[in-house]
C-alpha positions as CSV (number, residue, x, y, z in Angstrom):
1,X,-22.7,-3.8,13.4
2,X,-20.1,-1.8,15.5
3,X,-18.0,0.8,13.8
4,X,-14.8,3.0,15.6
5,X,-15.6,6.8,14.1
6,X,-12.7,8.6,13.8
7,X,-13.1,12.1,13.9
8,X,-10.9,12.6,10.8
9,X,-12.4,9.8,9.2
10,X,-13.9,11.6,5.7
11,X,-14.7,8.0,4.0
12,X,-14.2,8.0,0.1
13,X,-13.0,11.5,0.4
14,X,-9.3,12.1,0.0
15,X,-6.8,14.2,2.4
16,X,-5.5,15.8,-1.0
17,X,-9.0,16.9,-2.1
18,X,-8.5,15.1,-5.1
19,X,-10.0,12.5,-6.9
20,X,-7.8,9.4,-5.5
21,X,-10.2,7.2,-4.0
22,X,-12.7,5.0,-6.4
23,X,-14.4,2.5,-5.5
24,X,-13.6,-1.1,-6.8
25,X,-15.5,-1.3,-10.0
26,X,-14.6,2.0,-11.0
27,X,-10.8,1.2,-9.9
28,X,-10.6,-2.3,-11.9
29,X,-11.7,-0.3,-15.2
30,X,-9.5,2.2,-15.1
31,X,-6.3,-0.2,-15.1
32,X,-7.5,-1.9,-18.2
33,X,-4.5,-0.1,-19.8
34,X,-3.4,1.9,-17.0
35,X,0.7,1.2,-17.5
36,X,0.5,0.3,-21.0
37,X,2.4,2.0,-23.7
38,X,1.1,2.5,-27.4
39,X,3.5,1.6,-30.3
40,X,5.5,4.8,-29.9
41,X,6.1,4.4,-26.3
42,X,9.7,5.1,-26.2
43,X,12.0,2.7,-23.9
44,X,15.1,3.8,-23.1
45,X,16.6,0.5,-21.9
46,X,19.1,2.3,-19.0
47,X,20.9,0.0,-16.9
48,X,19.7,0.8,-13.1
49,X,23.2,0.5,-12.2
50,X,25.6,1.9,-14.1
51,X,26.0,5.9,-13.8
52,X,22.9,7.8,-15.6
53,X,25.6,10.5,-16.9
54,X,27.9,7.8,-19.0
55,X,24.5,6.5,-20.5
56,X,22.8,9.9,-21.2
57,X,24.0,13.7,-21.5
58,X,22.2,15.2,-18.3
59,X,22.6,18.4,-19.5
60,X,21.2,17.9,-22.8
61,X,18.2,16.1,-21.4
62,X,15.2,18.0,-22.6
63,X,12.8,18.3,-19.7
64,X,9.9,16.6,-22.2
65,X,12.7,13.6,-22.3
66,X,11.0,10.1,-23.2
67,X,7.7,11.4,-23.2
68,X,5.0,10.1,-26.1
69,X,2.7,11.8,-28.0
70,X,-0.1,9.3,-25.6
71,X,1.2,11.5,-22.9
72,X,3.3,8.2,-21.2
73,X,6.3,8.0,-20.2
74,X,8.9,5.1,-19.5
75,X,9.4,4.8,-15.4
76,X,13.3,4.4,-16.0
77,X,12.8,7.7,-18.1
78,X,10.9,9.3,-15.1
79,X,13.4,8.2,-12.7
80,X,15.9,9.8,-14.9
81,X,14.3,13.2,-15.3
82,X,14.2,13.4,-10.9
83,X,17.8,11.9,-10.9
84,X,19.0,14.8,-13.0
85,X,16.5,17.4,-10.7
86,X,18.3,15.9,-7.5
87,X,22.1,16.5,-9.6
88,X,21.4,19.9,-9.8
89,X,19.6,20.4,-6.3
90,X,23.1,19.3,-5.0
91,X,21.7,15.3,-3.6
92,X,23.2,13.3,-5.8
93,X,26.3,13.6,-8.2
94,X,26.3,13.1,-11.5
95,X,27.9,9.6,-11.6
96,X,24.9,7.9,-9.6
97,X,22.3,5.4,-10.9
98,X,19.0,5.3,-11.1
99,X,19.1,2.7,-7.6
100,X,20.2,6.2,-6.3
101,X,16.8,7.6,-6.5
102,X,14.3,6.3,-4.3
103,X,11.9,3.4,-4.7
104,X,9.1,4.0,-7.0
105,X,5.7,3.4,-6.0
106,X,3.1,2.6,-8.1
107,X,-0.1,4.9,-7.1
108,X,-2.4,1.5,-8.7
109,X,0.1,-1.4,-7.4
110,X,-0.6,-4.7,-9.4
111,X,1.9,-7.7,-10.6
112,X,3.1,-6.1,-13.9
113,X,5.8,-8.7,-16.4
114,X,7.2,-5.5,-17.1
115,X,8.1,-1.7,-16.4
116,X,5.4,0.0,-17.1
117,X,4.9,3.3,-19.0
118,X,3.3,6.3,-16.9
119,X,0.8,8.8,-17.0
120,X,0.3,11.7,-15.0
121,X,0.4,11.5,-11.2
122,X,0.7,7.6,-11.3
123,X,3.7,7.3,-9.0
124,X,4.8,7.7,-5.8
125,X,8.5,8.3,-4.7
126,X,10.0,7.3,-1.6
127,X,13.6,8.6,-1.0
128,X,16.1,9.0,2.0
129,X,18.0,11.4,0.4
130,X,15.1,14.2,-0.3
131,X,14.0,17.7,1.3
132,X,10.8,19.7,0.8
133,X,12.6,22.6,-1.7
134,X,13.5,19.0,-3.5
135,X,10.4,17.3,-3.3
136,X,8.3,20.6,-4.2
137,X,10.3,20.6,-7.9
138,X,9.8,17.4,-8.6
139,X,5.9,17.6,-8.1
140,X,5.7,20.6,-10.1
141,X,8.7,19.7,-13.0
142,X,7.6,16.1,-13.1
143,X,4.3,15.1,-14.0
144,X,3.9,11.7,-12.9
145,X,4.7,12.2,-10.0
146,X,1.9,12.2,-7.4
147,X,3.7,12.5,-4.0
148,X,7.3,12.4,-2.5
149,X,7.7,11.0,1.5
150,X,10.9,10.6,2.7
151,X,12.0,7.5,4.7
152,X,14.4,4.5,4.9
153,X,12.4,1.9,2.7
154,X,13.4,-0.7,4.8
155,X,11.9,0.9,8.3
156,X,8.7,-0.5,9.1
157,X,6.0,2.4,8.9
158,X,3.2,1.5,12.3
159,X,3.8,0.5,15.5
160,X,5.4,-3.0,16.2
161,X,3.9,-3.2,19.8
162,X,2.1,-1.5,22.9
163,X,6.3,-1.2,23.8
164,X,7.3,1.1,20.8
165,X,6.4,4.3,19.9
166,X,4.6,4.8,16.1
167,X,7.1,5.2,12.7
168,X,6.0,7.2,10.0
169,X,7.7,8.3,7.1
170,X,7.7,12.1,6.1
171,X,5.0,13.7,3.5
172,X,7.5,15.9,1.8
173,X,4.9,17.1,-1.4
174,X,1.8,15.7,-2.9
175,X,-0.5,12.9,-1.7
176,X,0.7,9.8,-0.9
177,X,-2.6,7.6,-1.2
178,X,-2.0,4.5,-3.5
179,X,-4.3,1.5,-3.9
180,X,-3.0,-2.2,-4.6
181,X,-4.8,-4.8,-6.3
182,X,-4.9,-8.6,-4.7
183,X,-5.8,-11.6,-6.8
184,X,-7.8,-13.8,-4.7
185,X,-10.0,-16.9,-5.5
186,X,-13.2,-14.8,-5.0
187,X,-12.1,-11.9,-7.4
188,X,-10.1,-9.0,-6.6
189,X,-9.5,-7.0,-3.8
190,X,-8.7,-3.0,-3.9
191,X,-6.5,-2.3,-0.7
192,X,-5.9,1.4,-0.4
193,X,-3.1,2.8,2.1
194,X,-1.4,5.9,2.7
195,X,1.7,5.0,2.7
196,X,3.7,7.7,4.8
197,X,1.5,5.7,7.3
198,X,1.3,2.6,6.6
199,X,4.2,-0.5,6.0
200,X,4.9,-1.1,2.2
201,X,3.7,-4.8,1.1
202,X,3.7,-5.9,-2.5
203,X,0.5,-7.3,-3.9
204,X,2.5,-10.9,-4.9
205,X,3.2,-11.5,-1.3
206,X,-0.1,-10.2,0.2
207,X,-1.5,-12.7,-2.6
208,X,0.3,-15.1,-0.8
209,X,-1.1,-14.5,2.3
210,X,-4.8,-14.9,0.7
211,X,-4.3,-17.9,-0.6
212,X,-2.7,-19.4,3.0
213,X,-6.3,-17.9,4.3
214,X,-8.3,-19.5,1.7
215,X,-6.6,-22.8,2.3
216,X,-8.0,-22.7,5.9
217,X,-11.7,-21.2,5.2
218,X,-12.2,-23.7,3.0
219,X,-12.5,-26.1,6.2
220,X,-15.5,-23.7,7.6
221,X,-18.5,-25.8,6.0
222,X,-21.3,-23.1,7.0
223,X,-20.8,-19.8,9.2
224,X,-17.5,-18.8,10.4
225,X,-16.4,-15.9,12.3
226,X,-13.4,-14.6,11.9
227,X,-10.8,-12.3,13.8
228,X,-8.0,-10.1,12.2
229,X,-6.2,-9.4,15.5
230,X,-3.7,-7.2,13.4
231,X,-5.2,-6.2,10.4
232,X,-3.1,-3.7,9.0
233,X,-5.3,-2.3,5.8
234,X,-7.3,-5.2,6.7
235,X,-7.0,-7.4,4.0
236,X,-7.4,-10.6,5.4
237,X,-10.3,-9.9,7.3
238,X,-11.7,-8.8,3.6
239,X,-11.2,-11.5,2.4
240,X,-13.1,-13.7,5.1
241,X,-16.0,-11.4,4.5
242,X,-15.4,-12.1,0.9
243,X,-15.0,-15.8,1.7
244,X,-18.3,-16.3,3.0
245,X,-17.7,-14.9,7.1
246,X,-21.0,-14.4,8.7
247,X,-18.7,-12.1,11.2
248,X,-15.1,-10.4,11.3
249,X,-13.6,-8.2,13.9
250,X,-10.8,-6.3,12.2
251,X,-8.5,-5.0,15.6
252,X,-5.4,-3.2,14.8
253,X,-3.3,-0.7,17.7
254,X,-1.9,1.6,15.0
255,X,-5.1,4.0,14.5
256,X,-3.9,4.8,10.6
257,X,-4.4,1.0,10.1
258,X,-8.0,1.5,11.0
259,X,-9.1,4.4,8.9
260,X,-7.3,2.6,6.2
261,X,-9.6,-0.4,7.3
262,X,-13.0,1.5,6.8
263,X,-11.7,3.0,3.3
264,X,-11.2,-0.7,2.0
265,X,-14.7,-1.9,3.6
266,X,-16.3,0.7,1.9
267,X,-14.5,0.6,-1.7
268,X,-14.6,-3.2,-1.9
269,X,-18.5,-2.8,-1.8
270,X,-17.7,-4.7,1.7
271,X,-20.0,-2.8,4.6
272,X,-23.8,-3.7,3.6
273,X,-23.3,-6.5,0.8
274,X,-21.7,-9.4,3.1
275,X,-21.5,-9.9,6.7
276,X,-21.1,-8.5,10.1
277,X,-18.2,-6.6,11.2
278,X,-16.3,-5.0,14.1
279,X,-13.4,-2.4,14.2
280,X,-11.5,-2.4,17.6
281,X,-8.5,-0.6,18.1
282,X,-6.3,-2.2,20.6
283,X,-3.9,-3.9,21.7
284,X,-3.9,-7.8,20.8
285,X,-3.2,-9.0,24.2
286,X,-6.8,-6.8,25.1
287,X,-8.5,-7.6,23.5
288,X,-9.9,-11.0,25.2
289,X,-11.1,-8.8,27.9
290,X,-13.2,-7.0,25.7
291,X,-14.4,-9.8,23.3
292,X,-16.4,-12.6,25.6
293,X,-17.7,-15.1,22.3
294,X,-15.1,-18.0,20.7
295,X,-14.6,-16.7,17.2
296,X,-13.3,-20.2,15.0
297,X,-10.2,-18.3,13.1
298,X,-7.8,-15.7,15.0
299,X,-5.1,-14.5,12.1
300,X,-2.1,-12.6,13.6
301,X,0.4,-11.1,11.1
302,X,3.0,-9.0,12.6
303,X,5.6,-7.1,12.0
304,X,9.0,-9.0,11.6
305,X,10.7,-9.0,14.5
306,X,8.0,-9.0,16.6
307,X,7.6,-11.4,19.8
308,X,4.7,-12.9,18.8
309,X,4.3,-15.6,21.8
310,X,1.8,-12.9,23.5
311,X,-0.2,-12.5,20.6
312,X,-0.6,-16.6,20.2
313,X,-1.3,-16.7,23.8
314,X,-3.8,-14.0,23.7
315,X,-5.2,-15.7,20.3
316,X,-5.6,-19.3,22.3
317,X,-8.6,-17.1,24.1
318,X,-10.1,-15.7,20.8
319,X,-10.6,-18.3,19.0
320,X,-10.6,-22.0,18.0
321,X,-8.0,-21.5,15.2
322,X,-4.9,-19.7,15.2
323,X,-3.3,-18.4,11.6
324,X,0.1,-16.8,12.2
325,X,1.6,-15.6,9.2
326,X,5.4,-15.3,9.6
């Protein structure tokens, strides 16, 4: 077994110093009831578009607003406590909606039917219209919020290709490390990313993506080896593990997507209780230069937008089979 160290590489251990890295058996009981209200859960039912101030009185808003005696509150009443934080920090005016926030982030990101009700440092805000002053007050005045980045939500957060230069969104307070949960047909996967870092995918479509892969594994009678040529967080080259892979290679150019990689390995009880594996961090078009065996899958999933005739090309020499998730 082959491993990239990173120097900054502190395995379970989080950046913050806080407690926001568990390993999958301790994750999956925590959520039991993680976003579930009890019978006194208040829901406020506020339309996300129409102006906050000709629903509620801002200035009447007690800063407890919405919150239970279980300690939860609504996310639509959260959302509403920063909106009024960001009227009076002079960032948004008093006729905006709660779409005028941000996009909320679940820190535990799993399919929920519906808005859930929150408990202390269990979201993550994303916002173009923040500053740190901003972003500090919210942390402090708002207790479920765990961490505040600034970015355009629709920017893609890596690198696209050898060509472009690495986006990242801003850390503006907080920690940013959140953990999704993917279904899969061999139990559950905990993906963890920090996502100033790392591009925002929801767990329904990365589910998707797992099933594509399981469709194709399934054709692998005995042992398979399997490369993720750009494995991101490196759930599908998980999953292969998971799926029975005597060998995976998880490759990636964007080093974040790496460390992210070892976290997921470790959590998902993935580095001495199934197969082989190898962390390369390189460019796709590389790496058959550096990798001189025919592995029988090659997945490629890139970023949209992406000319992805290099990476096929490349992928022709890696392997027998080519999955490219578009």
């Amino acid at each position: 077994m082959m491993n990239i160290i990173f120097k900054d590489y502190m395995g379970l251990k989080c950046e913050c110093g806080g407690e926001c890295i568990l390993d999958k058996r301790s994750l999956l009981e925590k959520i039991q009831d993680f976003y579930n209200g009890c019978k006194d859960c208040y829901n406020p039912h506020l339309d996300k578009e129409t102006p906050i101030g000709d629903q509620v009185d801002l200035e009447a808003i007690n800063r407890e607003w919405g919150k239970c005696k279980c300690g939860k509150r609504h996310l639509d009443t959260t959302m509403g406590h920063i909106l009024t934080i960001m009227v009076e920090e002079g960032l948004l005016d008093k006729k905006s909606s709660l779409r005028s926030v941000g996009t909320p982030l679940m820190s535990i990101g799993y399919p929920l039917s519906r808005a859930p009700f929150l408990s202390p440092k269990s979201l993550i805000l994303l916002s173009d219209k923040l500053d740190k002053k901003t972003a500090k007050r919210i942390i402090e005045e708002v207790p479920e919020i765990k961490g505040v980045i600034k970015g355009n939500p629709m920017m893609t957060v890596g690198i696209l290709d050898s060509k472009y230069k690495p986006l990242v969104y801003e850390r503006l307070a907080g920690c940013d490390m959140r953990c999704d949960i993917i279904k899969s047909q061999r139990g559950a996967l905990c993906i963890y990313k920090r996502q100033s870092r790392m591009h925002i995918e929801s767990p329904s479509s990365s589910y998707l993506k797992v099933m594509n892969l399981y469709n194709i594994l399934r054709k692998f009678k005995s042992s398979f080896k399997v490369i993720d040529a750009t494995c991101g967080p490196g759930t599908l080259g998980l999953f292969s593990l998971f799926a029975g892979a005597s060998k995976v290679v998880f490759n990636d150019i964007w080093s974040e997507s790496l460390k992210m990689t070892l976290i997921n390995l470790e959590v998902n009880h993935l580095k001495d209780e199934y197969g082989d594996f190898e962390v390369y961090n390189e460019d796709i078009r590389d790496l058959p230069s550096l990798i001189d065996e025919k592995y029988d899958l090659c997945i490629v999933d890139p970023f949209p937008g992406v000319d992805v005739s290099p990476f096929v090309r490349a992928s022709r020499k890696l392997a027998k089979e080519i999955l490219l998730i578009r």
